[in-house]
C-alpha positions as CSV (number, residue, x, y, z in Angstrom):
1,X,200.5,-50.5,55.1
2,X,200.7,-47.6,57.4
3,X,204.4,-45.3,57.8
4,X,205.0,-45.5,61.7
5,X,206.6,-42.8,63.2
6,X,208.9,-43.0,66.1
7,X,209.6,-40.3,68.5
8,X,212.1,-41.1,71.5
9,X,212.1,-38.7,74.8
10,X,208.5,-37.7,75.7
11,X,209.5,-34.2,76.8
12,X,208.2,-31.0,75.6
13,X,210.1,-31.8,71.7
14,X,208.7,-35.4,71.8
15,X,205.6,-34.9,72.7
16,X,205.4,-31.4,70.2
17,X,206.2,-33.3,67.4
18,X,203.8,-36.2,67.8
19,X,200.7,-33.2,68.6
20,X,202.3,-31.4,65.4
21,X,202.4,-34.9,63.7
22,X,198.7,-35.2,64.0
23,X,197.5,-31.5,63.4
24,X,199.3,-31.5,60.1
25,X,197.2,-35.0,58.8
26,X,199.7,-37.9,59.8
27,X,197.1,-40.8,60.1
28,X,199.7,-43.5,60.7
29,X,201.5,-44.9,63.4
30,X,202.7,-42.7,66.1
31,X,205.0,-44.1,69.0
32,X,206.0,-41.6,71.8
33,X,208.8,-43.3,74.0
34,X,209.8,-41.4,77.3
35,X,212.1,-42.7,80.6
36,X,209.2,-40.8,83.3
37,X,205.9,-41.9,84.0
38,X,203.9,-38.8,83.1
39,X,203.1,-37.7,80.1
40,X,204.9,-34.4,78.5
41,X,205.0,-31.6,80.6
42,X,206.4,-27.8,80.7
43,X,209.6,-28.0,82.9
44,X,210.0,-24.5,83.6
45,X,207.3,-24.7,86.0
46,X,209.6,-27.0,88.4
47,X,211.9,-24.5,90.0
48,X,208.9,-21.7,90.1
49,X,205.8,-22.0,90.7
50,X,205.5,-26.3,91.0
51,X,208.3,-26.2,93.5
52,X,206.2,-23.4,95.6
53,X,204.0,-25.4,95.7
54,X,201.5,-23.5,94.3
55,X,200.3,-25.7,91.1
56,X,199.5,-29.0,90.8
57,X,201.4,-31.5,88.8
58,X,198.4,-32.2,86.5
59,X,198.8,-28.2,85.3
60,X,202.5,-28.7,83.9
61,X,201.3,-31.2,81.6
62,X,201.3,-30.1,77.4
63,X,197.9,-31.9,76.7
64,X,195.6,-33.8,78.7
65,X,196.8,-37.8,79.1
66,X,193.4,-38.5,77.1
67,X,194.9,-36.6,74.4
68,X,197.1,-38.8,73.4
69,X,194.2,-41.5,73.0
70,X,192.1,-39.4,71.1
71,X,194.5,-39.3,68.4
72,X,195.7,-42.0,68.6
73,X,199.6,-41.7,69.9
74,X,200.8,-44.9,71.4
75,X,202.5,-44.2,74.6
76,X,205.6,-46.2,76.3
77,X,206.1,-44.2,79.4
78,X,208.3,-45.6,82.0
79,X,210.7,-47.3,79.1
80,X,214.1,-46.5,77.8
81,X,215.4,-47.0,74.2
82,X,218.4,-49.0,74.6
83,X,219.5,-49.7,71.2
84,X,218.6,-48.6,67.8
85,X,219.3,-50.2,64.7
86,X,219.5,-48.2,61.7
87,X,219.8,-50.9,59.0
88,X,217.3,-52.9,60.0
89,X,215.0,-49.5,61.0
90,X,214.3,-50.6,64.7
91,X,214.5,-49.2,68.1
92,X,214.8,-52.0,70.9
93,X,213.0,-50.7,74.4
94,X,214.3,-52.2,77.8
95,X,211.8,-54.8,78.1
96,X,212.7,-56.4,75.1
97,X,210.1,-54.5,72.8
98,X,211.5,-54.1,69.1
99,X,209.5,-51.8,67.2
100,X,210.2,-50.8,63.9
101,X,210.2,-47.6,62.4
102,X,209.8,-45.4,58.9
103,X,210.7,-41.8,60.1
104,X,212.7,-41.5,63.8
105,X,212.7,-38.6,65.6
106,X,215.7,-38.0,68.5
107,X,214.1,-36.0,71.3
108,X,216.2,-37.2,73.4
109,X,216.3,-33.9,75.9
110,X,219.5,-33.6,78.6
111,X,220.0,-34.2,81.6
112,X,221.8,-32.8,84.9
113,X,225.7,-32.2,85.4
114,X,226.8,-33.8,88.7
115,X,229.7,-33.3,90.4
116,X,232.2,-35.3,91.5
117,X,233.5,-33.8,94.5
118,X,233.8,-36.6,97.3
119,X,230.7,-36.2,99.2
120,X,228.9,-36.3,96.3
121,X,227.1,-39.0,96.7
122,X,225.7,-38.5,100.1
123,X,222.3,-38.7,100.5
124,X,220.4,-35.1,101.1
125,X,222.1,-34.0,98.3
126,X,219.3,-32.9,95.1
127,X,219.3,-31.7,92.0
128,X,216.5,-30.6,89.8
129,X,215.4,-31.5,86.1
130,X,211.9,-33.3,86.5
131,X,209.0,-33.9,88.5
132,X,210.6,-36.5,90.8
133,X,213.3,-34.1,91.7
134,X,211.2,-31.9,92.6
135,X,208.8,-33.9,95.0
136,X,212.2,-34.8,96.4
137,X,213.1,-31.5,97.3
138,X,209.7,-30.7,98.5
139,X,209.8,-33.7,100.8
140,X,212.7,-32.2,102.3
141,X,212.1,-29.1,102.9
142,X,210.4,-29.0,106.2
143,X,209.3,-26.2,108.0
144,X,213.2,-24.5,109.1
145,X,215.0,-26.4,106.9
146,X,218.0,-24.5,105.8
147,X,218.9,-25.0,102.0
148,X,223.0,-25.0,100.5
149,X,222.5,-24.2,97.3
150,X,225.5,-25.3,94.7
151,X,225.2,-22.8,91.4
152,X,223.6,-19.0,90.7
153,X,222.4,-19.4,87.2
154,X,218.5,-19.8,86.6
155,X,218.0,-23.1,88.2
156,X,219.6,-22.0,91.6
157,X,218.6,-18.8,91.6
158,X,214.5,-19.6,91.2
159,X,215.3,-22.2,93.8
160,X,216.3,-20.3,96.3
161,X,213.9,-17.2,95.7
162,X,210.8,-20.1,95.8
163,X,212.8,-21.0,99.4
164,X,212.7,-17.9,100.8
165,X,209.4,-16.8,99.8
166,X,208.6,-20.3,101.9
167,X,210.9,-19.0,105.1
168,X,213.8,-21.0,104.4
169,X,216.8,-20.1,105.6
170,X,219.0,-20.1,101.9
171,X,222.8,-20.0,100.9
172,X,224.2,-20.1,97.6
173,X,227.8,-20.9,96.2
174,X,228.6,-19.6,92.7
175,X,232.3,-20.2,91.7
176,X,232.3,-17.6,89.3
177,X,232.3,-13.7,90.4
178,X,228.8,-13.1,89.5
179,X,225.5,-14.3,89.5
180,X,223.6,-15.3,85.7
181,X,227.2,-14.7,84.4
182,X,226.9,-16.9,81.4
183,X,223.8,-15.3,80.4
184,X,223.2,-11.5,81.4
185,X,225.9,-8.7,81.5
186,X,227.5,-7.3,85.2
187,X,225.4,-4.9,85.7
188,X,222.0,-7.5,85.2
189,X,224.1,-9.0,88.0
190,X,224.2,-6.8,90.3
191,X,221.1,-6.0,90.2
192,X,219.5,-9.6,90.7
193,X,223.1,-9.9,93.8
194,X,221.3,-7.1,95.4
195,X,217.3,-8.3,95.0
196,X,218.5,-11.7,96.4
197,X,220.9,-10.4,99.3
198,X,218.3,-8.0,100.3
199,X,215.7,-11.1,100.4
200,X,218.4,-12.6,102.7
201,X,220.2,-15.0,100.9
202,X,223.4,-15.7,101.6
203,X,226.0,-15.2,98.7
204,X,229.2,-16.7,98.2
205,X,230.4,-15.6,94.8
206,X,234.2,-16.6,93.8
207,X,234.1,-19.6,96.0
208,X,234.4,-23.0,94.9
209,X,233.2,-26.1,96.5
210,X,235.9,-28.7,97.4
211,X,233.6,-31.7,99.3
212,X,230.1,-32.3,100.4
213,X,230.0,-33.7,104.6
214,X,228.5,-35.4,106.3
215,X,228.0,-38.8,108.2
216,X,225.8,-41.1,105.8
217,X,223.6,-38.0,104.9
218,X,224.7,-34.3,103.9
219,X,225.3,-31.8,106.2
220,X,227.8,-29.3,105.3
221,X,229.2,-27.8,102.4
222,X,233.3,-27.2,102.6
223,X,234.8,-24.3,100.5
224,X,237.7,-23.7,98.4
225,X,238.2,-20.5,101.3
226,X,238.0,-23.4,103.6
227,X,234.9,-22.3,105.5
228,X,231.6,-24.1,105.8
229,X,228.0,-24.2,104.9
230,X,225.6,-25.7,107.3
231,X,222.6,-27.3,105.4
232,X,219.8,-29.6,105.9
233,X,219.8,-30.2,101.6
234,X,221.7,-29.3,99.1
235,X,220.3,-28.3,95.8
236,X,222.9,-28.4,93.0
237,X,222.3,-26.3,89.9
238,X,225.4,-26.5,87.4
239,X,223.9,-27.3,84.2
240,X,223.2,-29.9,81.5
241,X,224.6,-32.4,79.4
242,X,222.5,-33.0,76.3
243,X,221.6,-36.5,76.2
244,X,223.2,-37.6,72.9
245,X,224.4,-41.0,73.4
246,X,222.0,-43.3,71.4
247,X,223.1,-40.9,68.6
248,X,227.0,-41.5,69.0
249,X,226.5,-45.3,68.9
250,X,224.5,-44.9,65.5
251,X,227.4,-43.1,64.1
252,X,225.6,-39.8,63.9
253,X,227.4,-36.8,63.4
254,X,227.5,-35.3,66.8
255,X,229.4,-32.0,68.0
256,X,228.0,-30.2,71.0
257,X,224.8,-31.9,70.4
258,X,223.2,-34.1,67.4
259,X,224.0,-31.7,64.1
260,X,220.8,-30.9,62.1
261,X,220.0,-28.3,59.6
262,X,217.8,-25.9,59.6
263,X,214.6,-28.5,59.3
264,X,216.0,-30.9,62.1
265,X,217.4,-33.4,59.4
266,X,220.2,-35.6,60.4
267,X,222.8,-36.8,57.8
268,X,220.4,-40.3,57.5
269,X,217.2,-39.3,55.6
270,X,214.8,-41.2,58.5
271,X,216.3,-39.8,61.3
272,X,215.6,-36.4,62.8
273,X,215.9,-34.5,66.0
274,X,214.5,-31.5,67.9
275,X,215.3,-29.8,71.2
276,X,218.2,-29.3,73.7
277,X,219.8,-32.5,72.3
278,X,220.5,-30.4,69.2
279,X,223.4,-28.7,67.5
280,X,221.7,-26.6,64.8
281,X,221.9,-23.2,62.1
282,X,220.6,-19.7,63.3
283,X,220.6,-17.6,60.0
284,X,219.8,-15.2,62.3
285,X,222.5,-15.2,64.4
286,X,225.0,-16.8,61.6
287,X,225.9,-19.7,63.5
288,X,225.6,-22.8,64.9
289,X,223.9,-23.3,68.2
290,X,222.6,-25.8,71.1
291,X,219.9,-23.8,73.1
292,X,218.4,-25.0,76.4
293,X,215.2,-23.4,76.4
294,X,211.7,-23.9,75.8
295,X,211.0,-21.8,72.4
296,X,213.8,-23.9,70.9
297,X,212.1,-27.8,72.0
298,X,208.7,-26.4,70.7
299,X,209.3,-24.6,67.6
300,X,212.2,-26.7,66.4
301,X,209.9,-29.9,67.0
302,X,207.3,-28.8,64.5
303,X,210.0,-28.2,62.0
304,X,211.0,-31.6,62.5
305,X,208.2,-33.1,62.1
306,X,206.7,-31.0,59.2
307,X,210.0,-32.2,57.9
308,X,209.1,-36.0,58.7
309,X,206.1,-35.3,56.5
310,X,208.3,-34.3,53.9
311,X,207.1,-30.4,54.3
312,X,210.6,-27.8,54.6
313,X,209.3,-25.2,56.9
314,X,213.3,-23.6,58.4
315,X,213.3,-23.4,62.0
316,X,215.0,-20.0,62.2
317,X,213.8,-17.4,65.5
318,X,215.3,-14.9,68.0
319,X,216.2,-17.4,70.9
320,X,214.6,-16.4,74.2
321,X,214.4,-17.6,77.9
322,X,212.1,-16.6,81.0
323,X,213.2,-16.5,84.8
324,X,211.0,-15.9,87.8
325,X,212.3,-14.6,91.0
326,X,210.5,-13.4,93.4
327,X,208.5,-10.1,92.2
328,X,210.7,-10.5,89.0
329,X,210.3,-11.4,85.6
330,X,213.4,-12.0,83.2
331,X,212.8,-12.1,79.7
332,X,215.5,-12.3,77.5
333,X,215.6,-12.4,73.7
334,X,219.1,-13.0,71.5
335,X,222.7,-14.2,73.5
336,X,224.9,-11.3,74.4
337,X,228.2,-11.0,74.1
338,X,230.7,-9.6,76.6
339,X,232.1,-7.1,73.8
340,X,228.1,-5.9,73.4
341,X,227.8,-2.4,74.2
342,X,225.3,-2.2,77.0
343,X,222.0,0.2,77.1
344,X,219.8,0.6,80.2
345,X,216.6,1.2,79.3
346,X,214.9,2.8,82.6
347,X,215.3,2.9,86.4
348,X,216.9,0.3,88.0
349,X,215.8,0.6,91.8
350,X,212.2,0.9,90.2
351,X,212.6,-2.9,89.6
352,X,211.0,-2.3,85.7
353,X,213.9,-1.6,83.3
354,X,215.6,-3.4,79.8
355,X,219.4,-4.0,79.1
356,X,219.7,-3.6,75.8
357,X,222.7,-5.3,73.8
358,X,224.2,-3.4,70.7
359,X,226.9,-5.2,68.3
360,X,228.0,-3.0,65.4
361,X,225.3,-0.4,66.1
362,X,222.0,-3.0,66.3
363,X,220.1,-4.8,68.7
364,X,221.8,-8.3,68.9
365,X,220.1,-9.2,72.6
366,X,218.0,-7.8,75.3
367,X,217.6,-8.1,79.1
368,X,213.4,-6.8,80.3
369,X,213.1,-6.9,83.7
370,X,209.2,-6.4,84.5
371,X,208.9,-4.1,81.6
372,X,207.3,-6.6,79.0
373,X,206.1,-3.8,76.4
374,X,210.1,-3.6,75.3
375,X,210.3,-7.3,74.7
376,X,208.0,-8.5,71.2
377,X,209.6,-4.9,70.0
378,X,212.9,-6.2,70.9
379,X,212.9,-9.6,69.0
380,X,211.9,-7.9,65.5
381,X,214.9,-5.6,65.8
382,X,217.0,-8.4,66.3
383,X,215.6,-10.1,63.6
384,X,215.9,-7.0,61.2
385,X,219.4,-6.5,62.7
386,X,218.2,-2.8,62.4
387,X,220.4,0.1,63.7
388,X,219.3,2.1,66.2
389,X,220.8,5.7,68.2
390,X,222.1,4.7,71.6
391,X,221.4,8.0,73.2
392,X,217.6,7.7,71.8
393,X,217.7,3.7,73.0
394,X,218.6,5.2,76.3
395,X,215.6,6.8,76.7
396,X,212.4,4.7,78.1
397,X,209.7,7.2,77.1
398,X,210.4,6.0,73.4
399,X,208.9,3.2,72.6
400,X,211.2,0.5,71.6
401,X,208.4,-0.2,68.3
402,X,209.2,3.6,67.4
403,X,212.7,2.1,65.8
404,X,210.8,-0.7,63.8
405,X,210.4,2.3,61.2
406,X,213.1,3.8,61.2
């Protein structure tokens, strides 16, 4: 009798693990449970490029749907795990399917913050975490359509540069006093204040949103300043919430996130999880984290599952994120801290520069801004937690692979 090997949330951890599953010699049952109707797919895309327009939906897809029957991974698209049993080893599905299972793996993904302000339930009003969403917004956005924009971290920010590169008229609300702020230091924010004010959106940083209007449909946001926004949509960008719910009613350990270890192990031996669902150890950093990014959902899913197969390989890497804005490209690699000493590597106005991070005298995080040759460079220091001379940093004509050897 065959091991079958459950994996809930077809997103880009689920459906990771179940390719890694294969590649690594697992010849027996693989199940791949997901809530949407496609098969796994990159989401970055969405709010970029997919958005624009400018790539078909078939192109965000991780492998080819006949994929999945070439090697044999059962799929249950459209179906949500509603229940799972871990005495008996089963996971019930909501139309009545009971499957059991030898190894499970949680992949269950996150999903969108709403608000709660009153209004919020009017319809016009989107927000954007999967291909639905996204047609949604598209639908909407006819020619002249003028977009309200709720948040200025990655999600609005890519939204409204995709908007304005379509000839939307575009404002944005961001309660905090800068744009990115949870991610990239003041002076990243300023710059990416200026690119977007001087594309001609509208900024309204330090202001709050109290209501959405309007009469059965959006029209207006209202301010804590007690002005309004005109809009034809709104598009709300506040973050995520990880989706950790069937693991709570298990009696998994869950903090921030389902806790694994360094191999995606829960506390039971037949349960693991991978992706933005999890709370997990960064030897490299020397803590705990949850990451929301695509690095983490792939290469933690292939730890996982080598660990399903009983293979230890530690998931331990540099996190790192991408944005795309306009002409822009946003790498980042490590999480800064606001007591980092900051380094700017390059011209600013020239629109190809790094921020550079320093804590106790080393690279702990870095900021390229069209300027990829500082960023593989960048994620080895961090990794060697190697010390480096700020003044030298400073200076762009020296190669940031120069102070690998020294």
């Amino acid at each position: 009798m065959t091991d079958t090997f459950i994996i809930v949330g077809a997103g880009q951890a689920g459906g990771q693990a179940a390719a890694t599953l294969r590649s690594k010699g697992f010849e027996g049952r693989i199940v791949l449970i997901g809530e949407e109707n496609y098969v796994p797919y990159e989401r970055p895309p969405l709010s970029k490029a997919f958005l624009a327009g400018e790539l078909p939906v078939e192109k965000t897809f991780l492998k080819k749907p006949d994929f999945y029957d070439n090697k044999n991974i059962e799929l249950r698209l459209g179906r949500r795990v509603v229940a799972i049993d871990r005495q008996a080893r089963t996971v019930n599905l909501d139309n009545g399917e009971s499957i059991g299972y030898d190894k499970l793996l949680l992949a269950t993904g996150s999903r969108v913050r709403k608000l709660t302000v009153p209004g919020a339930e009017l319809s016009g009003i989107h927000y954007l975490r999967d291909i639905a969403d996204v047609e949604g917004i598209r639908a909407a956005m006819k020619p002249g359509a003028r977009l309200a924009i709720v948040g200025a971290g990655y999600i609005g920010l890519e939204v409204a540069a995709v908007a304005r590169k379509l000839g939307h008229e575009v404002t944005v609300v961001e309660a905090l006093d800068r744009v990115m702020a949870r991610v990239v230091a003041p002076q990243v924010s300023a710059f990416y204040e200026k690119v977007h004010r001087e594309a001609g959106v509208d900024l309204r940083l330090g202001t709050g949103l109290t209501a959405f209007e309007g009469d059965g449909r959006f029209e207006q946001l209202r301010l804590t300043d007690g002005s309004a926004v005109p809009g034809d949509l709104a598009v709300v960008g506040i973050g995520i919430v990880p989706n950790v719910e069937l693991a709570q009613e298990i009696g998994l350990k869950v903090d921030n996130g389902i806790v694994v270890d360094e191999y995606g192990r829960t506390e039971d031996p037949d349960i693991f999880a991978a992706g933005d669902v999890t709370n997990h150890p960064n030897a490299i950093l020397g803590r705990n984290i949850r990451l929301e990014s695509v690095q983490n959902a792939m290469s933690q899913a292939m730890a996982a599952a080598l660990a399903m197969l009983g293979h230890l390989e530690a998931y331990n890497e540099v996190p790192w994120f991408w944005s795309d804005q306009y002409d822009l490209k946003l790498q980042i690699a490590g999480l800064w801290e606001p007591d980092d000493e900051i380094v700017v590597r390059g011209d600013m106005e020239s629109r190809k520069f790094s921020v550079v991070y320093l804590r106790d005298g080393a690279i702990a995080a870095i900021n390229v801004i069209n300027n990829m040759r500082d960023f593989l460079p960048a994620k080895k220091l961090i990794e060697a937690k190697s010390k480096v001379d700020p003044a030298r940093l400073a200076d762009p004509e020296v190669p940031l692979k120069e102070f690998l050897t020294t």
